[in-house]
N, C-alpha and C positions, 0 to 999 in steps of 0.2 A: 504494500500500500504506500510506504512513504519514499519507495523511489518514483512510485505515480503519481503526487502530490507534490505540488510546489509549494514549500516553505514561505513562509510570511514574511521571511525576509532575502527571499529572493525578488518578490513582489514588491518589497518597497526599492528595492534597486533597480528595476523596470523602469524606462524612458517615459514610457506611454498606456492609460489605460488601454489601448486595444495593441498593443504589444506585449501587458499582461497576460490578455483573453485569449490571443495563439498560444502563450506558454501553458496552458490551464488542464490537466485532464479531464474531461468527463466525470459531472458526480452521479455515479452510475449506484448510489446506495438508498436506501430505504430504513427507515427508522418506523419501529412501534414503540410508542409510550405506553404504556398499562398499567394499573393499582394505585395511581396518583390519589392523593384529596382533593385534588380539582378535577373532577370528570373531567374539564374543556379541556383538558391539555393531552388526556388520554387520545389516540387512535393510531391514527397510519402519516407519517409522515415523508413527502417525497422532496427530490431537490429541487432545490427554491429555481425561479423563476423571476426575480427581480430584475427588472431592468440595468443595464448597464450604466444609466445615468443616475442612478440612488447613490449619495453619499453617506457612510455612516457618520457616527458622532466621531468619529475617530479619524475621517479623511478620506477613508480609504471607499472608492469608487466598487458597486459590486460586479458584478457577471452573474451569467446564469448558473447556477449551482451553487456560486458562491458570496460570501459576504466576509467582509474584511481579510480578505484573502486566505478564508478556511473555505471549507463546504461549508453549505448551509440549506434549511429544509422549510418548505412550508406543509402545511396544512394539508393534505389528499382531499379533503371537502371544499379547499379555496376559501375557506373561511379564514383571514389574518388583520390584524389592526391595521391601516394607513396611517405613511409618513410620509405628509405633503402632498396627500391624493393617490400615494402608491405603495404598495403590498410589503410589509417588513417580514424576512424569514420569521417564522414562527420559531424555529431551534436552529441555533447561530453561535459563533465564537466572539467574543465581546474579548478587544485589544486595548482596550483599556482595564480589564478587572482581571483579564488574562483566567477566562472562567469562560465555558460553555453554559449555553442560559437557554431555558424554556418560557416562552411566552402565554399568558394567558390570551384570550381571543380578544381583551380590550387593548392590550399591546403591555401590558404591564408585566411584569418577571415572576414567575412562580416559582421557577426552580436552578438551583444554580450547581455547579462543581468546577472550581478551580483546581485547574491543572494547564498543560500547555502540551498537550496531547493532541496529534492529526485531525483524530477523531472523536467522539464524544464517549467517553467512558459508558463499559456495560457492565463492568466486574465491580465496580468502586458505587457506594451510596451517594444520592444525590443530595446537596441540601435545602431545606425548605427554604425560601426566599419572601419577601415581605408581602406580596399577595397571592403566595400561594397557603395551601393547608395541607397539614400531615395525612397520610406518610407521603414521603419524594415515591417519586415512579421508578418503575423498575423499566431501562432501558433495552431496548434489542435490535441490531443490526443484521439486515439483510442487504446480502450482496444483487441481489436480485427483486424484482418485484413480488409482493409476498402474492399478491390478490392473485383468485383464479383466473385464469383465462378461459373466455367459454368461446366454440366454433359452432356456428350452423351453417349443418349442409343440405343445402337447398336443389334444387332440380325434381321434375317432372317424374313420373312413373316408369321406370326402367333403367333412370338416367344413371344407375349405379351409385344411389345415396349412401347405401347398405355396405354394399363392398368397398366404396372407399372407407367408410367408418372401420368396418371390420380391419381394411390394412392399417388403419391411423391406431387401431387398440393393438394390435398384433406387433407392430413396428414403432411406435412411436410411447408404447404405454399408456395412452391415455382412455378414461373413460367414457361410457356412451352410454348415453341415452336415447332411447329410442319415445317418440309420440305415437 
């Protein structure tokens, strides 16, 4: 992961925000929050989406995936507080407190864990933060999208709807459903 990941302070030595955004991999990860005391914070979170002209508090210009030159993730429901008419990552690296931080949906911090880790701690407890409520959440990181994928195969009466499923269960492993 962290020779995939460009450093925060290779980032502030970048000429240019979109000389950054070529240097940048793919935030190709997936976060579930679960068993928070703020239900809002629990669910599925993917990578953020922020525009490249959003500045944080701290300078630093975002891209997509990312914020203050970590990854970062919003919300899977699109639900996130605006800053200045535009979408703030929900779970973000904060370069000023040197702390990963969980957003409530008013944009306010519920949860936080100081470290200075790539990524957002799953092994280490979180701490409750001023508007959040006990207990912290228990964090999980997927490499992949967690949600099911679902396919419908459509066509006419003969059209071999059947037999393709059959090869797609046979070769492919996946499950079928028939109507």
């Amino acid at each position: 992961i962290t020779n995939k990941l460009c450093s925060s302070s290779i980032l502030k030595n970048m000429e240019s925000p979109s000389a950054a955004a070529e240097q940048l991999a793919p935030n190709t990860y997936y976060i579930t929050v679960s068993g928070s005391g703020t239900p809002e914070c629990d669910g599925l979170y993917v990578p953020s989406m922020a525009p490249a002209d959003v500045v944080s508090d701290s300078g630093t210009k975002s891209n997509p995936g990312y914020w203050n030159g970590r990854f970062a993730w919003d919300r899977s429901d699109g639900r996130a507080a605006l800053r200045n008419g535009k979408p703030n990552p929900s779970l973000s690296y904060s370069n000023s407190y040197k702390a990963w931080r969980i957003a409530r949906l008013d944009g306010h911090l519920a949860y936080t864990i100081v470290t200075d880790t790539d990524l957002p701690p799953t092994d280490t407890p979180w701490d409750v933060y001023r508007k959040g409520e006990a207990p912290a959440p228990t964090i999980v990181l997927h490499h992949q999208d967690p949600r099911p994928r679902v396919v419908f195969v459509l066509g006419g009466p003969g059209a071999g709807k059947g037999t393709m499923c059959e090869l797609a269960q046979q070769q492919l492993g996946w499950g079928h459903l028939s109507a």
